[in-house]
Short mmCIF file of the C-alpha atoms (twelve columns), coordinates in Angstrom:
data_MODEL
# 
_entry.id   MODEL 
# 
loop_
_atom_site.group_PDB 
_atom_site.id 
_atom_site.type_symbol 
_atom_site.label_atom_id 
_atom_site.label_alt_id 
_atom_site.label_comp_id 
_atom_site.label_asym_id 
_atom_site.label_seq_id 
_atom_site.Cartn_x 
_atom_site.Cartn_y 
_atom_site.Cartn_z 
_atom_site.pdbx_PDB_model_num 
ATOM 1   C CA . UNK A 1   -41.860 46.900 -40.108 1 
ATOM 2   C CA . UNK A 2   -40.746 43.925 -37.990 1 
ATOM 3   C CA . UNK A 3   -41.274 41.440 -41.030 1 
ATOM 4   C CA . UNK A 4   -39.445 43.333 -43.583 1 
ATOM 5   C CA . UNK A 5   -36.624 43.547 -40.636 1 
ATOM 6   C CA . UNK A 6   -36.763 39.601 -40.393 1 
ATOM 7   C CA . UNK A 7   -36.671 39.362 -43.827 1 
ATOM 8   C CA . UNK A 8   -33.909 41.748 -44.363 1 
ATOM 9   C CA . UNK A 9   -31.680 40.089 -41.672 1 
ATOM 10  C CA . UNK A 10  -32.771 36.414 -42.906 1 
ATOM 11  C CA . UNK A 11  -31.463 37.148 -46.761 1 
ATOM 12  C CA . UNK A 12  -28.189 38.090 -46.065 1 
ATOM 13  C CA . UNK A 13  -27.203 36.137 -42.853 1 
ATOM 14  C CA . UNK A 14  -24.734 33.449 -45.318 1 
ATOM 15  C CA . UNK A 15  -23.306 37.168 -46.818 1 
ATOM 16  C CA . UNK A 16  -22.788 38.095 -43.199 1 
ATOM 17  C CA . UNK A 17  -21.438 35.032 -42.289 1 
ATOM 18  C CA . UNK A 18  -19.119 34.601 -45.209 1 
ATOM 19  C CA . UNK A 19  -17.502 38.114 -44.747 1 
ATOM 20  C CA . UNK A 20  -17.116 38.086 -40.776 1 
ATOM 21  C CA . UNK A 21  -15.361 34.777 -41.411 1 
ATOM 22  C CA . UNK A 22  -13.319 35.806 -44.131 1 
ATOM 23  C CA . UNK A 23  -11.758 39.235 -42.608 1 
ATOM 24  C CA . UNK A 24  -12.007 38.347 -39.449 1 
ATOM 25  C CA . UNK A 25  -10.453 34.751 -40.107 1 
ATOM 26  C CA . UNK A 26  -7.786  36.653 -42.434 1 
ATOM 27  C CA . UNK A 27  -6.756  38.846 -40.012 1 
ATOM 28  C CA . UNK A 28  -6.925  36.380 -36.967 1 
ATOM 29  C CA . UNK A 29  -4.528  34.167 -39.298 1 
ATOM 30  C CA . UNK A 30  -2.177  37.121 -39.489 1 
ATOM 31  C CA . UNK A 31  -2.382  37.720 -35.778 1 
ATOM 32  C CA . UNK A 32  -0.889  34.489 -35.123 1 
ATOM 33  C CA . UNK A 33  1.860   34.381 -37.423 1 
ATOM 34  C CA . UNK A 34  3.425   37.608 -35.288 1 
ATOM 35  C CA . UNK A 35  5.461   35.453 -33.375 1 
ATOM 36  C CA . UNK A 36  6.702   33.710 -36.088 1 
ATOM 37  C CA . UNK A 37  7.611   36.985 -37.992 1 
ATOM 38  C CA . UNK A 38  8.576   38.837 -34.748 1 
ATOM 39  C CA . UNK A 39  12.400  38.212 -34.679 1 
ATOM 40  C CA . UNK A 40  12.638  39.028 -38.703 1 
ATOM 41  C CA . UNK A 41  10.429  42.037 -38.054 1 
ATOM 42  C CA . UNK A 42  12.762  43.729 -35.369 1 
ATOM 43  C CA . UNK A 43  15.304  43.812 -38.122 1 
ATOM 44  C CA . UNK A 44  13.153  45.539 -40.706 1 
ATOM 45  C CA . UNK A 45  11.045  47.940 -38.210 1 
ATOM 46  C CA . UNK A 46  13.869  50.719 -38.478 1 
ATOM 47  C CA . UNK A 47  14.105  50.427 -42.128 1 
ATOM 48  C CA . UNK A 48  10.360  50.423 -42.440 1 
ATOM 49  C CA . UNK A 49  10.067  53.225 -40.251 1 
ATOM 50  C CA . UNK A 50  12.265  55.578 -42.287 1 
ATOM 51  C CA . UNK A 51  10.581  54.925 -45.853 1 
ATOM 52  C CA . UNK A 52  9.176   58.894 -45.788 1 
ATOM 53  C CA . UNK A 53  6.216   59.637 -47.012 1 
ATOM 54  C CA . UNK A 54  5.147   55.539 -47.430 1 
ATOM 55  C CA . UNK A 55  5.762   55.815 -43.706 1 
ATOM 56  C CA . UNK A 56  3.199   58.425 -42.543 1 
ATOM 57  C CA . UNK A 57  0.405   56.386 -44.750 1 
ATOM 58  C CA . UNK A 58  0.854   53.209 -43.451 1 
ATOM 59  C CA . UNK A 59  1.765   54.860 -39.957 1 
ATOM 60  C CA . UNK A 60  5.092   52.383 -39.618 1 
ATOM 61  C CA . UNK A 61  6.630   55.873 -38.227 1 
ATOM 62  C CA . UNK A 62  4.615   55.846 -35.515 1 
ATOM 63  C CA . UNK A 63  4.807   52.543 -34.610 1 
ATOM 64  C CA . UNK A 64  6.902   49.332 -34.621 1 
ATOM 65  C CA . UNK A 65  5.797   46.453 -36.465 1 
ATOM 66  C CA . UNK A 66  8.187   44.936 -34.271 1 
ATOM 67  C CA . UNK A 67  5.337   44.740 -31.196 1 
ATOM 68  C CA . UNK A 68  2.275   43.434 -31.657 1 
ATOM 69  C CA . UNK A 69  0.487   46.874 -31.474 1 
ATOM 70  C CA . UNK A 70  2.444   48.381 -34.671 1 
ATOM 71  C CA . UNK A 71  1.579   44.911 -36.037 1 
ATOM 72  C CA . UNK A 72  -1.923  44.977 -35.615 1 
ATOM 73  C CA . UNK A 73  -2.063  48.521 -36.659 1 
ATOM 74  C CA . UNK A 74  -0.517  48.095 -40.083 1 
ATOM 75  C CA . UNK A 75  -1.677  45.243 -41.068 1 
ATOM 76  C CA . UNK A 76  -5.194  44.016 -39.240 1 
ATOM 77  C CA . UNK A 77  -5.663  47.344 -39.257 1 
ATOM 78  C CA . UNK A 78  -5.393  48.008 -42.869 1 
ATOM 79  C CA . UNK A 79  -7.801  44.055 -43.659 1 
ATOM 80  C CA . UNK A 80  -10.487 45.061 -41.202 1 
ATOM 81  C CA . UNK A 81  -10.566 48.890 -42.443 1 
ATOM 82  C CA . UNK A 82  -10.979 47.934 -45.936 1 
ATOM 83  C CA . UNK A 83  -13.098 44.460 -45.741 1 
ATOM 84  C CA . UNK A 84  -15.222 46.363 -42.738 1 
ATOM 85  C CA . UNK A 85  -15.906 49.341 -45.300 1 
ATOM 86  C CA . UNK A 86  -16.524 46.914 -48.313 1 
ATOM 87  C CA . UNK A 87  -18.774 44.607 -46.585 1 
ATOM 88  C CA . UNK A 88  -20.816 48.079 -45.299 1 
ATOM 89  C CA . UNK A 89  -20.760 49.202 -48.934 1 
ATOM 90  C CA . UNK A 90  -22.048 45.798 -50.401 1 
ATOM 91  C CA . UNK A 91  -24.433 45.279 -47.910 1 
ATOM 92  C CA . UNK A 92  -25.992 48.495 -48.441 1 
ATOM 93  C CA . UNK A 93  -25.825 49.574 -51.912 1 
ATOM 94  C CA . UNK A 94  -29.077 47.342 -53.285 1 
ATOM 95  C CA . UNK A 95  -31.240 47.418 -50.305 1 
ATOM 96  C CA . UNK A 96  -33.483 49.974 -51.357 1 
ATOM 97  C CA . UNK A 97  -32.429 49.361 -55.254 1 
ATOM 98  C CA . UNK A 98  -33.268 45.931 -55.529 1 
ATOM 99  C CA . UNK A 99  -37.088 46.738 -55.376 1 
ATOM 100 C CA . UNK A 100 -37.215 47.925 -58.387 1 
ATOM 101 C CA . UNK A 101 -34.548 45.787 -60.340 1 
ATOM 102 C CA . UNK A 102 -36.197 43.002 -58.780 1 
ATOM 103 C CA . UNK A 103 -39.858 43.974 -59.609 1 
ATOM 104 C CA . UNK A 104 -40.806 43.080 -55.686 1 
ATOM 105 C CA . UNK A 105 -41.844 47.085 -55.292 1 
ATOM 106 C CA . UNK A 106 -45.430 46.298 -56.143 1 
ATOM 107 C CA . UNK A 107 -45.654 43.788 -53.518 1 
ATOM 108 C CA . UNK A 108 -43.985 44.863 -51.067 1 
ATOM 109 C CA . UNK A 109 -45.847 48.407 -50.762 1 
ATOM 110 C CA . UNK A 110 -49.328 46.824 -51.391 1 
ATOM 111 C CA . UNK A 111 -48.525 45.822 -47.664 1 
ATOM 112 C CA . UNK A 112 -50.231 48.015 -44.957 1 
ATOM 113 C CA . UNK A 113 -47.114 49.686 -44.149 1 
ATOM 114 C CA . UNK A 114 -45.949 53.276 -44.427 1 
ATOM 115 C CA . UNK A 115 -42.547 53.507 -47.087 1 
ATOM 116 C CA . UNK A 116 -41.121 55.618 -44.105 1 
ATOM 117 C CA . UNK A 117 -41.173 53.018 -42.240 1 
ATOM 118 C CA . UNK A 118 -40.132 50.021 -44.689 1 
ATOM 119 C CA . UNK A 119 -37.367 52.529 -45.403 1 
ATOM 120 C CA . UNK A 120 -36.638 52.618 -41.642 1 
ATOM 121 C CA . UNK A 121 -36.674 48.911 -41.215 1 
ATOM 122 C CA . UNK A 122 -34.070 48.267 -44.010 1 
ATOM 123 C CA . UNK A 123 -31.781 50.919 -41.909 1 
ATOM 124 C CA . UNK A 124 -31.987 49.438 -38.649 1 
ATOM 125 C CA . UNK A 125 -31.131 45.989 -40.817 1 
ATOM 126 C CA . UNK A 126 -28.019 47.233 -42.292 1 
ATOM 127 C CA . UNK A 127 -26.708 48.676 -38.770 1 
ATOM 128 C CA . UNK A 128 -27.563 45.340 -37.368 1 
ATOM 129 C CA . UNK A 129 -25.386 43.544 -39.859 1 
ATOM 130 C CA . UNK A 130 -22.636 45.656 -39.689 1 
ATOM 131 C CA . UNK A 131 -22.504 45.449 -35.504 1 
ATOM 132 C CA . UNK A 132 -22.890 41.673 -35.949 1 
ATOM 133 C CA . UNK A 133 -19.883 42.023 -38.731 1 
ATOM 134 C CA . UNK A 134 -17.348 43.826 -35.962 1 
ATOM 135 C CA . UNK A 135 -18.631 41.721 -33.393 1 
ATOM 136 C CA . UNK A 136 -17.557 38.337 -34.936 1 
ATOM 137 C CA . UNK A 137 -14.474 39.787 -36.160 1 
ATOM 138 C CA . UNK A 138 -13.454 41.269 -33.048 1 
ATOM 139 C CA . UNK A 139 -13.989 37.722 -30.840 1 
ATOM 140 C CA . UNK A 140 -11.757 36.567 -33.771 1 
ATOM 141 C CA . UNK A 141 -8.743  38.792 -32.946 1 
ATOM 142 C CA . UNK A 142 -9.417  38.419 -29.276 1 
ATOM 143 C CA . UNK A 143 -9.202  34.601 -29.888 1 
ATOM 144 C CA . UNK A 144 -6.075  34.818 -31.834 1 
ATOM 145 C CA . UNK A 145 -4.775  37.484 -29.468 1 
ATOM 146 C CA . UNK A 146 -5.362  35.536 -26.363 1 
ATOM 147 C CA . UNK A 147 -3.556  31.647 -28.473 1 
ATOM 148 C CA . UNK A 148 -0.379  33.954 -29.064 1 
ATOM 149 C CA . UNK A 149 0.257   35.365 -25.124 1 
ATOM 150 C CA . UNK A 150 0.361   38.669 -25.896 1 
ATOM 151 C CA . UNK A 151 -1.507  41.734 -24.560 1 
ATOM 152 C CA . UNK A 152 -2.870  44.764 -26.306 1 
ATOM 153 C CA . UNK A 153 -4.120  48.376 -24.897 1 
ATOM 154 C CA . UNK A 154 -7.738  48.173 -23.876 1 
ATOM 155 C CA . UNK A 155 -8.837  51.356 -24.237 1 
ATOM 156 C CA . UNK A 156 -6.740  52.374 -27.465 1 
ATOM 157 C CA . UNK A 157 -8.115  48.785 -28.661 1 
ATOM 158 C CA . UNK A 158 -11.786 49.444 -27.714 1 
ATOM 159 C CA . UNK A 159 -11.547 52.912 -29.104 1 
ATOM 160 C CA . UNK A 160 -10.039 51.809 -32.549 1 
ATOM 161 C CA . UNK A 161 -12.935 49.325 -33.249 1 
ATOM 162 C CA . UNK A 162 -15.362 51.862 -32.367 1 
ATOM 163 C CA . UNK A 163 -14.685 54.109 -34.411 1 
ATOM 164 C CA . UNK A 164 -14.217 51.730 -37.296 1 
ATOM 165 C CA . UNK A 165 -17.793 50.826 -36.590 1 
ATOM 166 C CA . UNK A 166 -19.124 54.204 -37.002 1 
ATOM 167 C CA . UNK A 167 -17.063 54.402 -40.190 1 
ATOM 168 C CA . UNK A 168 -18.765 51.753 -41.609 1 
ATOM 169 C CA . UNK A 169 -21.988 53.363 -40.551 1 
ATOM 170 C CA . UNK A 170 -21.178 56.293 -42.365 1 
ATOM 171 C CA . UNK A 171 -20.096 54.462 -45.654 1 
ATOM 172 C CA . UNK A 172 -23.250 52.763 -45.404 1 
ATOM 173 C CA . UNK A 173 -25.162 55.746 -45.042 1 
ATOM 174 C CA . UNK A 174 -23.847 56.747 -47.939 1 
ATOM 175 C CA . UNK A 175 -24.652 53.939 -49.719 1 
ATOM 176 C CA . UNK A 176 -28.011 53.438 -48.669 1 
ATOM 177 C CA . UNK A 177 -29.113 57.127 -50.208 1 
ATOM 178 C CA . UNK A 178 -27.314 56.129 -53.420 1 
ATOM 179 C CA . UNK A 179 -29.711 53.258 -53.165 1 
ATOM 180 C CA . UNK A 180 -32.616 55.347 -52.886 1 
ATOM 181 C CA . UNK A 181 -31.915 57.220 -55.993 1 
ATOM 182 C CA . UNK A 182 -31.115 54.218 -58.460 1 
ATOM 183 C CA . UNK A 183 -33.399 51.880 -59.801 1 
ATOM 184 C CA . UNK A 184 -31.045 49.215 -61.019 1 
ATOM 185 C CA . UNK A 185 -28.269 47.381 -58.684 1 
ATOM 186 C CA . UNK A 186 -25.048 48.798 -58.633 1 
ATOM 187 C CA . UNK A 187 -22.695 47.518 -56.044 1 
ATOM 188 C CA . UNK A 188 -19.673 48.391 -58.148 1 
ATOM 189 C CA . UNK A 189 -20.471 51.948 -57.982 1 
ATOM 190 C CA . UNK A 190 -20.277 51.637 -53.637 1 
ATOM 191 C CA . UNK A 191 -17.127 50.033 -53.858 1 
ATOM 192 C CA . UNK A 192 -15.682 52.590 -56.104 1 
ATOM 193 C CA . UNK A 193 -16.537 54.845 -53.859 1 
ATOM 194 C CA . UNK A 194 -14.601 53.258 -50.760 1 
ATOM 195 C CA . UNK A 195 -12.069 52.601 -52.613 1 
ATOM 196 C CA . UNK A 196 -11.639 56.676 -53.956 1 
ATOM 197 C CA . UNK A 197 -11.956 57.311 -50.363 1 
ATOM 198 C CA . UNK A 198 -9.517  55.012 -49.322 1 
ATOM 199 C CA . UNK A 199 -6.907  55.868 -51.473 1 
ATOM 200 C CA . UNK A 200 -7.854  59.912 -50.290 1 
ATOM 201 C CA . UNK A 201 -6.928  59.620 -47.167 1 
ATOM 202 C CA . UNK A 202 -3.799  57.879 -48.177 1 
ATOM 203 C CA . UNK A 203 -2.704  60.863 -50.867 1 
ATOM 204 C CA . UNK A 204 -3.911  63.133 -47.792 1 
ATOM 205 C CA . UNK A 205 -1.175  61.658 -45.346 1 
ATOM 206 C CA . UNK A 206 1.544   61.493 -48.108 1 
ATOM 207 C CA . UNK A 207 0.897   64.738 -49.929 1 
ATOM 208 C CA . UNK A 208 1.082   68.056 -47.807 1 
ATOM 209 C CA . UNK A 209 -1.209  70.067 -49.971 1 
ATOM 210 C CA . UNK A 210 -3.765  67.730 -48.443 1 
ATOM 211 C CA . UNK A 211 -3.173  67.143 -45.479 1 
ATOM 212 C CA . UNK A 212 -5.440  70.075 -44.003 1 
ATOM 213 C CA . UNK A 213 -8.377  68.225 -45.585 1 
ATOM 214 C CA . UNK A 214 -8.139  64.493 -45.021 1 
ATOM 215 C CA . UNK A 215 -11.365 64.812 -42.653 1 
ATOM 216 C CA . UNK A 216 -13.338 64.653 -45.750 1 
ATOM 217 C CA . UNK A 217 -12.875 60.780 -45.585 1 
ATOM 218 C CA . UNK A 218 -13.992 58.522 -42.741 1 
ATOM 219 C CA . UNK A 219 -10.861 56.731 -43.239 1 
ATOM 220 C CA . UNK A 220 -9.270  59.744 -41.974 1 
ATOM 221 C CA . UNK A 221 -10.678 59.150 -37.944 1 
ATOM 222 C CA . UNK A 222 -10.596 55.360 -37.872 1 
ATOM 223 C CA . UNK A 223 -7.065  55.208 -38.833 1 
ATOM 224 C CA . UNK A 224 -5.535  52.311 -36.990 1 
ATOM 225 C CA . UNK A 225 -1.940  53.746 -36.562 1 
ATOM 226 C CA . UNK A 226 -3.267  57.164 -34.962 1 
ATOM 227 C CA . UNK A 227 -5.395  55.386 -32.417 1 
ATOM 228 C CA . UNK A 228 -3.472  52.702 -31.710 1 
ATOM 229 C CA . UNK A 229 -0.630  55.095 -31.192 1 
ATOM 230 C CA . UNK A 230 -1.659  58.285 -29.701 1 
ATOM 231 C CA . UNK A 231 -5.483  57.523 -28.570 1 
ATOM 232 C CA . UNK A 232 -6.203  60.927 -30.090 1 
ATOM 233 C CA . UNK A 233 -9.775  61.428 -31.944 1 
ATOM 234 C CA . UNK A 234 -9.960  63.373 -34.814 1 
ATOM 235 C CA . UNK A 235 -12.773 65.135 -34.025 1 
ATOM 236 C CA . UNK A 236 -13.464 67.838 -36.145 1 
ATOM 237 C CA . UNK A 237 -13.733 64.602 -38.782 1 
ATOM 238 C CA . UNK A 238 -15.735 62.584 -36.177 1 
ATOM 239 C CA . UNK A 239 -18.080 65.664 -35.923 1 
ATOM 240 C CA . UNK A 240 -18.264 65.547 -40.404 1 
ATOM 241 C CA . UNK A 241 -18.509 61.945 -40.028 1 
ATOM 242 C CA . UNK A 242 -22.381 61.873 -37.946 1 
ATOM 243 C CA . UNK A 243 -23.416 64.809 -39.898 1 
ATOM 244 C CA . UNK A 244 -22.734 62.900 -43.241 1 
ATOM 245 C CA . UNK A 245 -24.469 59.413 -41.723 1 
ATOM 246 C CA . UNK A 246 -27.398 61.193 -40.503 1 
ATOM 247 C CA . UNK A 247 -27.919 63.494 -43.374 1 
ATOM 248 C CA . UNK A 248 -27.689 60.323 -46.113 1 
ATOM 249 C CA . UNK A 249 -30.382 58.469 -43.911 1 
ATOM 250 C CA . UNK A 250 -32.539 61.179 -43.831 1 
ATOM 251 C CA . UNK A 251 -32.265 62.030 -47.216 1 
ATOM 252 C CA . UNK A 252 -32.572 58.562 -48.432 1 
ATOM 253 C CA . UNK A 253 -35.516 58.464 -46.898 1 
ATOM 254 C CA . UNK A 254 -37.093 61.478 -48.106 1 
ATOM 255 C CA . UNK A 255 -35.947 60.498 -51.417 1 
ATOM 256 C CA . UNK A 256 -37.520 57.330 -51.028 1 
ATOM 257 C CA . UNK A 257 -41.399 58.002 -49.470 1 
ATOM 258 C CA . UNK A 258 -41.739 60.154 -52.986 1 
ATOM 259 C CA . UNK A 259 -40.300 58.356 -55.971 1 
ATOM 260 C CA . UNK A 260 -42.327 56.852 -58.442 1 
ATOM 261 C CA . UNK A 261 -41.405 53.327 -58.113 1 
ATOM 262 C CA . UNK A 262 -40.906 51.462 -61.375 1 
ATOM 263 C CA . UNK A 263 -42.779 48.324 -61.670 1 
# 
């Protein structure tokens, strides 16, 4: 269990690296060109702020883009969210897959280990990864926060980024039981579905007919805007959100310990 955890972590450290760098660099990048856009920004915030329904999605009626924590809301908010949730997606979608497409399943269960507990191992890879993922990217906008002299909310902060982690644990969850079921890669088909529920949660906060059921997509509790803003969990979708990661897992690996692996 510990080798196929080694090995897990060892194949897609340069993937890990590469991401973290790139969405945490991107939105580090951003950070520091606030106080080069601040001035221009206090003329646009009210005009921002009144754009209706475009608004509420991109929760500029909340906040002001004008500070740094309506900045960092609507626009780190929006990279990390999306890169965080497509790097989950990626790095989960062909880990139990790629067996099969690869033609490695015959070697790698002729090893004296359990498929419970090879499917176990990948898991606890993939949450590794992602942790690793927020980790970097948060001492990235802490860097960048700290070179521009400004200060954010601690606990709104600490809370945001938690809860983006656990969104990307659920997305991966997700993932990882598609994985379980297919026996060739298919990363676009995890992407497509981040992006679907992406774009849900949006149509949720813009249309009102939807409103009542924008818990059905982990964007809907690691929204940047309503944490950075009010603080306030969502927690009947919190409460959907562990349910969904743990049942995926589970049934992934149920799914998993009984297929007929193709050789």
């Amino acid at each position: 269990m510990v080798t196929i955890y080694k090995h897990e972590i060892k194949e897609y450290r340069k993937s890990l690296l590469i991401w973290a760098l790139c969405v945490g660099g991107m939105g580090a990048m951003c950070i520091l060109l606030f106080s080069g856009m601040q001035e221009s920004m206090e003329n646009m915030a009210e005009n921002f702020a009144s754009m209706g329904a475009f608004s509420d999605a991109f929760g500029m009626s909340q906040l002001s883009i004008a500070t740094l924590k309506g900045f960092y809301a609507t626009e780190i908010g929006t990279i990390h969210a999306l890169g965080g949730a497509m790097f989950a997606a990626v790095v989960s979608a062909n880990m139990l897959s790629k067996e099969e497409d690869g033609h490695t399943s015959e070697f790698l269960f002729s090893l004296p280990i359990a498929r419970g507990k090879a499917v176990m191992a990948k898991w606890l890879a993939i949450m590794s990864q992602i942790i690793l993922f927020n980790v970097l990217c948060v001492c990235l906008y802490l860097l960048a926060i700290l070179g521009l002299g400004e200060e954010m909310p601690v606990n709104e902060f600490v809370l945001y980024h938690f809860m983006q982690l656990l969104m990307q644990l659920e997305l991966a969850g997700l993932c990882f039981a598609l994985s379980a079921f297919q026996r060739k890669n298919k990363p676009g088909l995890a992407l497509g579905l981040v992006l679907f529920l992406y774009a849900y949660d949006l149509m949720a906060r813009i249309l009102p007919d939807l409103s009542d059921y924008k818990f059905f997509s982990p964007f809907s509790y690691a929204n940047a805007a309503d944490l950075l803003g009010t603080g306030d969990i969502y927690v009947s979708a919190v409460v959907l959100g562990i349910i969904v990661l743990a049942g995926s897992v589970c049934a992934a690996h149920l799914v998993y310990r009984k297929k007929d692996l193709a050789v």
